[in-house]
C-alpha positions as CSV (number, residue, x, y, z in Angstrom):
1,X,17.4,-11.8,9.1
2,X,16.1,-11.9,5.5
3,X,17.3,-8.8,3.1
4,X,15.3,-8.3,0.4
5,X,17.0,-7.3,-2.7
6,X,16.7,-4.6,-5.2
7,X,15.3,-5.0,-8.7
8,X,18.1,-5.5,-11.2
9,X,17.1,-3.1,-13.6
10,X,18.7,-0.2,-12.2
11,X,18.1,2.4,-15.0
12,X,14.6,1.2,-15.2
13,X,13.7,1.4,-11.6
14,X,13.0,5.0,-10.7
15,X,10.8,5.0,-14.1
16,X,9.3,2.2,-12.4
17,X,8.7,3.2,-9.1
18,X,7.3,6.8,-9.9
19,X,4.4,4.5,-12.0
20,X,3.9,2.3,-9.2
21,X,4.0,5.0,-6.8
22,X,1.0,6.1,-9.1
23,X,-0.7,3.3,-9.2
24,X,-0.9,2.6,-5.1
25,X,-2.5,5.9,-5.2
26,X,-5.3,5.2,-7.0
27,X,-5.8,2.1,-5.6
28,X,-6.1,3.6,-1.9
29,X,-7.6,6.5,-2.2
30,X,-8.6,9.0,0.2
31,X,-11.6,10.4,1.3
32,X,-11.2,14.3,0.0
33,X,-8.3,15.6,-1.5
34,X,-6.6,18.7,-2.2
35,X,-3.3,19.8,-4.4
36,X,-1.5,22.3,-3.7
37,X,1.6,23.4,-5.3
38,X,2.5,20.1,-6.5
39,X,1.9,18.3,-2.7
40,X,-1.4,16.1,-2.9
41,X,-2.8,16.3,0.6
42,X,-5.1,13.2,1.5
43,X,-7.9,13.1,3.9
44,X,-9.7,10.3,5.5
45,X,-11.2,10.8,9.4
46,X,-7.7,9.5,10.3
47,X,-8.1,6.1,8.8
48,X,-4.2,4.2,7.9
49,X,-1.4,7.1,7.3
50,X,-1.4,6.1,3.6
51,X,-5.2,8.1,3.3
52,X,-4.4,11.0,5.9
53,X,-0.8,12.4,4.7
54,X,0.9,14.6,2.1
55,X,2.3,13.1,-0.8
56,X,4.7,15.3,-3.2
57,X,4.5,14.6,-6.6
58,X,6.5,17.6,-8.2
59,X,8.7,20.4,-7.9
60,X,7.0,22.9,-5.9
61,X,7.1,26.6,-6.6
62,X,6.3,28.4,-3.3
63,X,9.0,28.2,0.2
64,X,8.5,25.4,1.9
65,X,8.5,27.0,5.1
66,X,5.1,28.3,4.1
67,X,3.7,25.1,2.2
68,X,4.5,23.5,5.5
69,X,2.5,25.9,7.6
70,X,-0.5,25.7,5.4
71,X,-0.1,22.4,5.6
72,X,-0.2,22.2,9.5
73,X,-2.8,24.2,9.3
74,X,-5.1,22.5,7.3
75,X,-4.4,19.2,9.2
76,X,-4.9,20.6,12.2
77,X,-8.6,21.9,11.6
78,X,-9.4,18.4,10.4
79,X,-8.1,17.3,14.1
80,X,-5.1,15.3,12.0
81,X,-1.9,15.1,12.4
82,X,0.5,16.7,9.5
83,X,2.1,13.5,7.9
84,X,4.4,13.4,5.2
85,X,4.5,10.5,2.5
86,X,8.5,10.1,1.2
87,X,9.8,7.9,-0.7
88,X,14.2,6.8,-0.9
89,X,13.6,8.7,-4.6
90,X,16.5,11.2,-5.7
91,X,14.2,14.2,-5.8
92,X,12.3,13.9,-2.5
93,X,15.7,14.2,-0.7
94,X,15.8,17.7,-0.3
95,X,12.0,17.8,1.0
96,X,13.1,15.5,4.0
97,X,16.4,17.5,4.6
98,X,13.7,20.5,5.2
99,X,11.5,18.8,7.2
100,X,13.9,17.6,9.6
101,X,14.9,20.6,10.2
102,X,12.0,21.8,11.1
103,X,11.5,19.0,13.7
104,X,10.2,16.3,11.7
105,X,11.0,12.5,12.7
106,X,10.8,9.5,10.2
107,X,9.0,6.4,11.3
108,X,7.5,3.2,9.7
109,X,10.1,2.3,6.9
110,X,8.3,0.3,4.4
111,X,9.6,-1.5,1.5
112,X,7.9,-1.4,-1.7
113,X,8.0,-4.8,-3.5
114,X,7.9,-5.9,-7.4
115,X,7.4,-9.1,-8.7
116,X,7.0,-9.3,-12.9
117,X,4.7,-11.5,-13.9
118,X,6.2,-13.8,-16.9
119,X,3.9,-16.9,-16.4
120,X,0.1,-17.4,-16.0
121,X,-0.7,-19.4,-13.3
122,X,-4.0,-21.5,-12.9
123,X,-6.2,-20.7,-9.7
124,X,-5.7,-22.2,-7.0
125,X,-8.2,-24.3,-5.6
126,X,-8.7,-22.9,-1.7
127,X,-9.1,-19.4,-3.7
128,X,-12.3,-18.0,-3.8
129,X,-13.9,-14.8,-4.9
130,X,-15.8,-12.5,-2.3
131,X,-18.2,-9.5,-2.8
132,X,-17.1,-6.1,-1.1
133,X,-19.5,-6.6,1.9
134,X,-18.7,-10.4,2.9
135,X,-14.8,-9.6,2.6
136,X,-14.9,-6.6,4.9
137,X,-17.2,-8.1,7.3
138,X,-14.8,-10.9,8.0
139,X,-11.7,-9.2,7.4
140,X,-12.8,-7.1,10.0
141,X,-13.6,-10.1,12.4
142,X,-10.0,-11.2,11.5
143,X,-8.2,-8.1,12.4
144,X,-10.7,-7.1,15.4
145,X,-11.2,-3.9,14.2
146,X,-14.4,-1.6,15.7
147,X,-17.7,-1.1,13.4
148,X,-16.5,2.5,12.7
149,X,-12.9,1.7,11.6
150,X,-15.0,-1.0,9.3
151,X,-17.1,1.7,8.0
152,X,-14.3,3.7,7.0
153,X,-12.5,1.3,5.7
154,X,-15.5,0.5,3.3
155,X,-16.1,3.6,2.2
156,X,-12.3,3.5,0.7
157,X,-12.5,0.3,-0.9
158,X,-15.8,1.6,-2.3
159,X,-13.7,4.3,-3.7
160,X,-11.5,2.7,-5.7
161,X,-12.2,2.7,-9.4
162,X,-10.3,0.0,-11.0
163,X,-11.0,-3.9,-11.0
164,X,-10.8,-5.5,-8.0
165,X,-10.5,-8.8,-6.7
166,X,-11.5,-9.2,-2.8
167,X,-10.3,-12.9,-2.7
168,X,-10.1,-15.4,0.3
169,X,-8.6,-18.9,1.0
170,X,-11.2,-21.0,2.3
171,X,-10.8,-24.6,3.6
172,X,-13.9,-26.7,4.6
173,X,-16.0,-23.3,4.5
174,X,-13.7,-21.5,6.8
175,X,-11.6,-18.6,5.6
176,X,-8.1,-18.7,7.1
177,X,-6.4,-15.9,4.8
178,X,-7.8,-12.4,3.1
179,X,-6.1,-10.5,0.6
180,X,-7.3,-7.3,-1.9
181,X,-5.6,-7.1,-6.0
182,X,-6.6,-3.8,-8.0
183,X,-5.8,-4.1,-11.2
184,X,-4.4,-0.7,-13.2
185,X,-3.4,-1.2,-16.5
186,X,-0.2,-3.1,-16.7
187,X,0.1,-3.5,-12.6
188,X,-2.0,-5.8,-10.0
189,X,-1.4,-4.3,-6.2
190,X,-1.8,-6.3,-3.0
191,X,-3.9,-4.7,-0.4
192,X,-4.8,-5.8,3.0
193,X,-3.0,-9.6,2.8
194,X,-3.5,-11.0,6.4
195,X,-3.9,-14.6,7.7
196,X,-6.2,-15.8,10.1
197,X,-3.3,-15.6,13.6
198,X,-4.5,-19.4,14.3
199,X,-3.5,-20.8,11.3
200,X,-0.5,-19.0,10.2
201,X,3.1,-20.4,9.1
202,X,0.7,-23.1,7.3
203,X,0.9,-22.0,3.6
204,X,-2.5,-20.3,3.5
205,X,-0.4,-16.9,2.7
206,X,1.4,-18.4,-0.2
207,X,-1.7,-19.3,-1.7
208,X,-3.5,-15.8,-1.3
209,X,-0.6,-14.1,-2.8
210,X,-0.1,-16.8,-6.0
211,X,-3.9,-16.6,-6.8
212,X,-4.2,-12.6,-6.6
213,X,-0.7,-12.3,-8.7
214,X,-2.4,-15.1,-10.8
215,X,-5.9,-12.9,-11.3
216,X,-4.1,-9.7,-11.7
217,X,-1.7,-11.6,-14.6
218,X,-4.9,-13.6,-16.3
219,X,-6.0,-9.9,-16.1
220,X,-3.4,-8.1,-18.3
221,X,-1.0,-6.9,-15.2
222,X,2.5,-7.6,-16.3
223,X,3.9,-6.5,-12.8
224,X,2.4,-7.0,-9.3
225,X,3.6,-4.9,-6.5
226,X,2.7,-5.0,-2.7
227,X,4.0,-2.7,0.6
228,X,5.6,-4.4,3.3
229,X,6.9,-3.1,6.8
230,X,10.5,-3.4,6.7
231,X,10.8,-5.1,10.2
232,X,8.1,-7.9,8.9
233,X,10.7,-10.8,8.5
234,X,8.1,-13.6,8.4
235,X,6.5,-11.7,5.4
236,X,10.0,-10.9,4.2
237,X,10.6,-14.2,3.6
238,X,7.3,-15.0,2.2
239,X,8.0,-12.8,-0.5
240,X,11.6,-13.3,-1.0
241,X,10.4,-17.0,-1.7
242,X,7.7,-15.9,-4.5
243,X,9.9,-14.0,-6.5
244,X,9.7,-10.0,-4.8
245,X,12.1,-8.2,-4.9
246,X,12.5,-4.1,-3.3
247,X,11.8,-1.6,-5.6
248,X,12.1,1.2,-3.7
249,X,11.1,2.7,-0.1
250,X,8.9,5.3,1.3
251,X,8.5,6.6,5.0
252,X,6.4,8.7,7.0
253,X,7.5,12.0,9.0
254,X,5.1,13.9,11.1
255,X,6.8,15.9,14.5
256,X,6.9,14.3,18.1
């Protein structure tokens, strides 16, 4: 089993995961919004946990019992379930105590990943630039997702404010992987990476994830990060072998 390890720079990593933590929010955005008592609560029609859950972001001021039950309730007239967002950070500790309690079950550990970007890379030649529209009609011929899940999915992406790069590998005009870089400031994120399932364990992955990290570093990023299941081994390795290394983790909770 591959382990991935933690970023060396200990005192610097909280610091570093709060901005990233940032970041990945702006670069998937949600629907509508709403933030209450320092808990932004993120709605999308039910479209990936990540746009449809609560996400604290400081210390709150009102009982929790009762910011939970406001919560509930406003997820449950949107016909949504109430999903927390929690990363392994010191100060949401206490906020997943209190939710257990109350019933709450953790699933879907993810690992957030960092890589720093110290050398410029030249593109790779099987990388190619989409628009918006091309990218998500094939990435949704890839991944066999329904026309509505597609239209949702656009309407996200069409969201997102920063620079992006919708980027596929192509060989003799077919595209074998897909992969999404938004560019904030100082950080590239890696959205939506998946390979063609015919042609996997073939290197096309490696090349998506050089050329976005390469774009995102040509475009001022000093740091790329990515989110990874933390059962995914084959991608595990992958990244282990590029350089990644765990930042920190988040988790969702939501009751059985």
């Amino acid at each position: 089993m591959t382990i991935v390890t933690t970023v060396p720079t200990r005192s610097l990593a909280p610091q570093l995961s709060r901005r990233v933590e940032e970041a990945a929010l702006n670069a998937w955005p949600s629907l509508h919004q709403v933030l209450y008592d320092g808990w932004l609560l993120r709605f999308s029609r039910g479209f990936t946990k990540r746009a449809n859950s609560i996400v604290p972001l400081y210390e709150s001021t009102r009982a929790i019992a009762e910011k939970v039950r406001y919560c509930e309730n406003l997820y449950a007239r949107e016909r949504l379930t109430t999903i927390f967002r929690l990363t392994s950070l010191p100060e949401q500790l206490a906020l997943r105590q209190q939710l257990s309690d109350r019933g709450y079950t953790a699933f879907d550990l993810t690992h957030v990943l960092y890589l720093p970007l110290a050398e410029l890379h030249e593109p790779e030649t099987d990388f190619h630039r989409l628009d918006i529209d091309d990218w998500l009609s094939i990435y949704a011929r890839m991944t066999g997702v329904d026309a509505a899940t597609q239209q949702l999915h656009g309407l996200l992406l069409k969201g997102i404010r920063s620079e992006c790069c919708f980027g596929a590998v192509k060989q003799d005009g077919r595209v074998l992987a897909l992969g999404l870089a938004v560019l904030e400031e100082e950080l590239v994120g890696l959205f939506d990476v998946v390979t063609d399932p015919n042609h996997r364990q073939q290197g096309h992955g490696r090349t998506l994830i050089s050329a976005l990290t390469g774009w995102g570093g040509r475009s001022g990023a000093q740091g790329a990060y990515l989110q990874m299941l933390a059962d995914n081994r084959a991608a595990s390795a992958l990244y282990v072998s590029l350089g990644f290394s765990r930042l920190h983790s988040y988790e969702y909770l939501a009751t059985t």
